[in-house]
C-alpha positions in Angstrom: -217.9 19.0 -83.9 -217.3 19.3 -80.5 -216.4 22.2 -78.2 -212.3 22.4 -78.1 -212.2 25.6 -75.4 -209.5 25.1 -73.1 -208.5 21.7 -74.5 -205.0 22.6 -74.8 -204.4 23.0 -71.2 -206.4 20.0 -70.7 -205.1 16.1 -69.8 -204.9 12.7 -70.0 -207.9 11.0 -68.6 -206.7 7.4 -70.5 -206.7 4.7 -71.1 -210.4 3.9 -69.5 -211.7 8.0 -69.6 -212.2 10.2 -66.2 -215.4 8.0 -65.2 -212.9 4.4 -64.0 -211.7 6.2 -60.6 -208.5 6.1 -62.5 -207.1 9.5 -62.6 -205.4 9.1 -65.6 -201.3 10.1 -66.4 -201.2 13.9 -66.3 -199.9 14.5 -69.3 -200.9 17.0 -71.5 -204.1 15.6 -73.7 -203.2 15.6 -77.3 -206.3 13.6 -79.0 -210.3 13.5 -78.6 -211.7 10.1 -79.1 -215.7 10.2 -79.9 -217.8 8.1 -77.7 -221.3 7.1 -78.2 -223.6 8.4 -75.4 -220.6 9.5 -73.3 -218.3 13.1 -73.3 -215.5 12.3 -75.3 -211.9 10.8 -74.3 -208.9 13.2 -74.2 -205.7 11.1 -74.2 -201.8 11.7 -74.7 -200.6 9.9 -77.5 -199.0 7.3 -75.6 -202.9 6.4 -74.2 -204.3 6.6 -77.4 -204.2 3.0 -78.2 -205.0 1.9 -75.1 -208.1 3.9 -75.1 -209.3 2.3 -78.5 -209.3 -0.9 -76.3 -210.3 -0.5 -73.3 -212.2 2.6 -72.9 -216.3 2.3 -72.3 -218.1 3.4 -75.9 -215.0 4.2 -78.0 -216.8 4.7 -81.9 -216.3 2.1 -84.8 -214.4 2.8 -86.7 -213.1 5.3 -84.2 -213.6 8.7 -84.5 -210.0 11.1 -83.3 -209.5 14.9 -83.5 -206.2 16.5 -83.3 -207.3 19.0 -80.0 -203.1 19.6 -79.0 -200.2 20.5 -80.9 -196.6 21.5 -80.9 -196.9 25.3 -81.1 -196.5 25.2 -84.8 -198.7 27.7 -86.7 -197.5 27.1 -90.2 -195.6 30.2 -90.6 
């Protein structure tokens, strides 16, 4: 498991993670993506794919958590 504090307010560091110099969309970062030996990837869902790709140490198969939502709480 991995700490999700503050990942709602966090975002996109995709496709290539925070590391390329790239400083990623903006957008709000729905996913994690696991990475082996490296923090993991938060992406929107329109880097997800992308990330699976091209990003440095992605898992395989890949490993994604659910760290955003849309406000729903079930009730």
């Amino acid at each position: 498991m991995t700490d999700r504090r503050g990942a709602a307010a966090d975002t996109c560091h995709g496709p290539y993670g925070a590391g390329s110099g790239a400083a990623g969309c903006g957008d709000p970062a729905r996913f994690e993506v696991a990475r082996y030996q490296r923090p993991p990837l938060h992406v929107c869902p329109v880097h997800l794919g992308p990330s699976l790709l091209l990003a440095d140490g992605v898992l395989w198969p890949p490993v994604i958590s659910l760290i955003g939502g849309a406000g729903s709480d079930g009730g």
